[in-house]
C-alpha positions as CSV (number, residue, x, y, z in Angstrom):
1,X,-35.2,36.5,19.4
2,X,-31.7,36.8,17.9
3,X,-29.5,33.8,18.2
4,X,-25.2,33.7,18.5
5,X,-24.6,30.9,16.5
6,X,-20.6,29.9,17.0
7,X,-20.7,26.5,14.9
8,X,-17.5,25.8,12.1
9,X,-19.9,22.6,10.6
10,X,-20.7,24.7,7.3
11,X,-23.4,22.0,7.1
12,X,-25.1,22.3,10.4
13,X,-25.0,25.5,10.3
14,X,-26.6,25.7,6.8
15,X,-29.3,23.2,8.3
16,X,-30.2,24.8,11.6
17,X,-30.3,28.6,10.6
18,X,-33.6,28.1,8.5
19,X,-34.6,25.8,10.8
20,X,-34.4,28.8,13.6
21,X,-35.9,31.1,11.3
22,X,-39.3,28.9,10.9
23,X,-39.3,29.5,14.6
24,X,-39.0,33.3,14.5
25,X,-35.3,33.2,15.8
26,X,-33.0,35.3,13.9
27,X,-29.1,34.5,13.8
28,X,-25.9,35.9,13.4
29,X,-22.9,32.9,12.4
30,X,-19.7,32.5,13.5
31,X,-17.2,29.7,12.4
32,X,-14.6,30.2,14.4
33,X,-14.7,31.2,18.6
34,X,-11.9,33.8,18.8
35,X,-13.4,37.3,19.1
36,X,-17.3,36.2,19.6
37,X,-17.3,38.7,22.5
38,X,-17.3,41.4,19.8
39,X,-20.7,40.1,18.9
40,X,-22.8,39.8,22.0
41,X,-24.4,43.0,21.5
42,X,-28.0,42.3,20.4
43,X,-27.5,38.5,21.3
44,X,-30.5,36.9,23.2
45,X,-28.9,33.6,23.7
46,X,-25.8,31.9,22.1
47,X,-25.6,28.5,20.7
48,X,-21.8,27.2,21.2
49,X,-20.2,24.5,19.6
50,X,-17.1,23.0,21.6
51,X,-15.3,21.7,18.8
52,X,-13.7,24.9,17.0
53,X,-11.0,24.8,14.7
54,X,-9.5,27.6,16.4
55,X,-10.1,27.8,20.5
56,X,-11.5,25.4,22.4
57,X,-15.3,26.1,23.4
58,X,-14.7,25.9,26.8
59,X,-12.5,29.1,26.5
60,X,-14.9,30.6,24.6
61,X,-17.6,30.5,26.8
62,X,-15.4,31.2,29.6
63,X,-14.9,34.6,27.8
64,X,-18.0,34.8,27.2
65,X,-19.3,34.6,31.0
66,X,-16.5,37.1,31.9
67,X,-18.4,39.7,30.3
68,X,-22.1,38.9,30.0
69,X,-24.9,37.4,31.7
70,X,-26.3,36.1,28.4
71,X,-27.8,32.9,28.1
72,X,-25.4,30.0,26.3
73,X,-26.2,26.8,25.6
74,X,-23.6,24.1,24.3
75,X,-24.1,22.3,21.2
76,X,-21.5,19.7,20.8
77,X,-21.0,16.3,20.0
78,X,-19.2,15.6,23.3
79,X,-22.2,13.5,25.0
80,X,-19.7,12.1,28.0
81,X,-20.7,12.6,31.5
82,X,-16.9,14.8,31.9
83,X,-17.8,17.2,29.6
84,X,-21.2,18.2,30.3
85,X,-20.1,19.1,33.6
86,X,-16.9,21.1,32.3
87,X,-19.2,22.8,29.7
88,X,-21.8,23.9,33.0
89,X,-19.2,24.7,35.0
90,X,-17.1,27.0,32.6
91,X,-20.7,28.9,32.9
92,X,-23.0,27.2,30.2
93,X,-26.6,27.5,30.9
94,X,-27.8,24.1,29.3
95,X,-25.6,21.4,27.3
96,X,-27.2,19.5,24.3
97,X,-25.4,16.9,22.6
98,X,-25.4,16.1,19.2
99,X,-27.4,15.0,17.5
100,X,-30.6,16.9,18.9
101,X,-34.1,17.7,17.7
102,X,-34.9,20.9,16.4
103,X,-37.9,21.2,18.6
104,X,-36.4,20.2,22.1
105,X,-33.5,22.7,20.8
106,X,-35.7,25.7,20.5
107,X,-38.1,25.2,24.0
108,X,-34.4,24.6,25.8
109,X,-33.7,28.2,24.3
110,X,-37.0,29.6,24.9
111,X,-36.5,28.2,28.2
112,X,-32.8,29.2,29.0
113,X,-33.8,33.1,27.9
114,X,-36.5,33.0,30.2
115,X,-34.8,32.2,33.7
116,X,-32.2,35.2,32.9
117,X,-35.0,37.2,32.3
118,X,-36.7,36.0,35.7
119,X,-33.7,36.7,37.5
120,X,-33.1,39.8,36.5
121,X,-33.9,43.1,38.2
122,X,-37.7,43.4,36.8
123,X,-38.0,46.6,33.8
124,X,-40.7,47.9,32.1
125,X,-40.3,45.1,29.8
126,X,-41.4,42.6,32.0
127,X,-45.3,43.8,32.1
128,X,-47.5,42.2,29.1
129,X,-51.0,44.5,29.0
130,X,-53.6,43.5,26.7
131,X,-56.7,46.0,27.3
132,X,-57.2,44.9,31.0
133,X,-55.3,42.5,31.3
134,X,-51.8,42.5,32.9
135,X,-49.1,40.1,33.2
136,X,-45.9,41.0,35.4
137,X,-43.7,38.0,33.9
138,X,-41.2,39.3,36.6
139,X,-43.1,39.1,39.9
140,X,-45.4,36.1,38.6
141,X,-48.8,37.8,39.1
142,X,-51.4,38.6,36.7
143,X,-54.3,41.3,37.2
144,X,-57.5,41.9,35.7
145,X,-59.1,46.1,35.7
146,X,-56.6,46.1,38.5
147,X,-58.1,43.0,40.4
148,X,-55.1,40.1,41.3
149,X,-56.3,36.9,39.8
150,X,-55.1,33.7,41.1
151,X,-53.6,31.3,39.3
152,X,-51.5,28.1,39.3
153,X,-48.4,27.9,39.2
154,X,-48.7,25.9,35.5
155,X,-51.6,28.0,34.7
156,X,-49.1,31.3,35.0
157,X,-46.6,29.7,32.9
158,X,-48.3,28.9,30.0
159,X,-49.7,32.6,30.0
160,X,-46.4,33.9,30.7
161,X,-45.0,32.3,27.5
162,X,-48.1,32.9,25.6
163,X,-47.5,36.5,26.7
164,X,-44.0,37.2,26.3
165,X,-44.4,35.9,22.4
166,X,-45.8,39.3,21.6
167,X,-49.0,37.3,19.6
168,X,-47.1,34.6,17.9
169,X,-48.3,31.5,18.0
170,X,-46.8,28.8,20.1
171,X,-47.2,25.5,18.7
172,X,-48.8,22.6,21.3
173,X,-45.4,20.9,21.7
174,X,-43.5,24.2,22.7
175,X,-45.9,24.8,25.2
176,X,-45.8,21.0,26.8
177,X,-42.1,21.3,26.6
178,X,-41.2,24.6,28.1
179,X,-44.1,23.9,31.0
180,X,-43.8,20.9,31.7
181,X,-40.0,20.0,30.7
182,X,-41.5,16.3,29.1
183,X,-44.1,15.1,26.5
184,X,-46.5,12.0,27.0
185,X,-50.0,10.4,25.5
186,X,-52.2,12.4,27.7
187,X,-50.2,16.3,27.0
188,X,-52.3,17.9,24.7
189,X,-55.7,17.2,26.7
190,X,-53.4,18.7,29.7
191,X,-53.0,21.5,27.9
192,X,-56.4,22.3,26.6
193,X,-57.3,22.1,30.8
194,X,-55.2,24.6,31.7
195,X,-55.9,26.9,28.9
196,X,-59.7,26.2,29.6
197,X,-59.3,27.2,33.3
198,X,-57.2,30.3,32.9
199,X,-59.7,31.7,30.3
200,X,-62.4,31.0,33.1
201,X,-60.6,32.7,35.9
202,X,-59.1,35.6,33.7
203,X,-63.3,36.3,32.8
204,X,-61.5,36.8,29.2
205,X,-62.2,33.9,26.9
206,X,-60.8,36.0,23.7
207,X,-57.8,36.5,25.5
208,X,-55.9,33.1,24.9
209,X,-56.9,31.7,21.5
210,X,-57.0,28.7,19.8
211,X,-55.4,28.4,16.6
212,X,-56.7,25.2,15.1
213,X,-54.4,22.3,14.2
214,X,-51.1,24.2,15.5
215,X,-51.3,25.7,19.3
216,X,-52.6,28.7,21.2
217,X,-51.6,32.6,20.8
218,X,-52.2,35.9,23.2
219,X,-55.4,37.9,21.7
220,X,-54.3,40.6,19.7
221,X,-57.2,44.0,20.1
222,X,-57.8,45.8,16.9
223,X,-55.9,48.4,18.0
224,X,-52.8,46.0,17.6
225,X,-50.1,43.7,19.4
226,X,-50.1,43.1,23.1
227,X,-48.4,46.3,24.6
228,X,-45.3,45.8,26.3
229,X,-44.1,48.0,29.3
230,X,-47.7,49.7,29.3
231,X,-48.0,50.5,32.7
């Protein structure tokens, strides 16, 4: 995933953009908002700050939206009620205020990139096949040698985002926060019920592994990565 980062801090910036990177999430920096429709090209999601030295935010993702569906999520210190809803309604996707975790920022971008996907016309792109196995992350059904499989509505998300990672591993508190939007004592045993279920109704126990200590990734075959757009 590549990032828009539009953020004139010099020392947030420097702070979050390695941060990203230990999450697999690329970045291109701005510091100022004037002209950051010249860099949506590429741009999976971008991560606005309001206060810029030279435009407002608003304006910029007003811009933004007037040219491209992509995903944007404020960053700002703002936190007051008035300005979350201007930030929304100038066509923000999510609004995070300052100062944030580094893991709730990441699942909200995980999770903001995911509903544009979804409500997108469905490509190619949108089917996961790993041998047998076939997830349409679009249409929200998963097959099996060409058998329809079941599966809760929970149970398809946390395939769906173990799919769509193309074998990377998602750490446990990714997972609880993208599927379940909150975190509490009993998560991780919630987790490990899910996964154990959809590895009994999928007949593919290899298929959704366990790596110890840190979360769950989609099987790789020997042959290589989980195809996209196989079928």
């Amino acid at each position: 995933m590549h990032i828009l980062l539009v953020e004139d801090d010099d020392r947030i910036a420097a702070a979050l953009r390695p941060a990203l990177h230990r999450h697999g999430i690329t970045t291109t920096r701005l510091s100022r908002g004037r002209g950051a429709v010249d860099h949506l090209a590429g741009v999976d999601v971008v991560l606005l700050d309001l206060g810029l030295p030279d435009i407002d935010g608003v304006d910029v993702c007003r811009a933004i939206r007037e040219v491209s569906e992509v995903p944007v999520i404020v960053v700002s210190a703002r936190g007051e009620v008035d300005d979350r809803i201007l930030g929304l309604h100038s066509g923000a996707d999510d609004y995070i205020v300052k100062p944030y975790d580094i893991g709730e920022l990441v699942a909200r971008v995980h999770a903001v990139y995911r509903r544009r996907r979804v409500a997108s016309p469905a490509g190619p792109e949108d089917i996961v096949s790993v041998d047998d196995v076939s997830v349409d992350l679009h249409r929200h059904s998963v097959t099996v040698g060409g058998t329809p499989v079941n599966l809760t509505r929970k149970e398809f998300q946390v395939l769906a985002l173990l799919a769509s990672s193309g074998g990377a591993v998602c750490t446990r508190s990714r997972i609880v926060a993208e599927v379940w939007g909150r975190s509490w004592a009993g998560a991780n045993r919630t987790l490990d019920v899910h996964v154990a279920t959809l590895r009994t109704k999928l007949g593919r126990p290899e298929l959704v592994q366990t790596v110890r200590g840190v979360g769950y990734r989609l099987g790789v075959p020997e042959s290589g990565a989980p195809g996209i757009g196989a079928e």
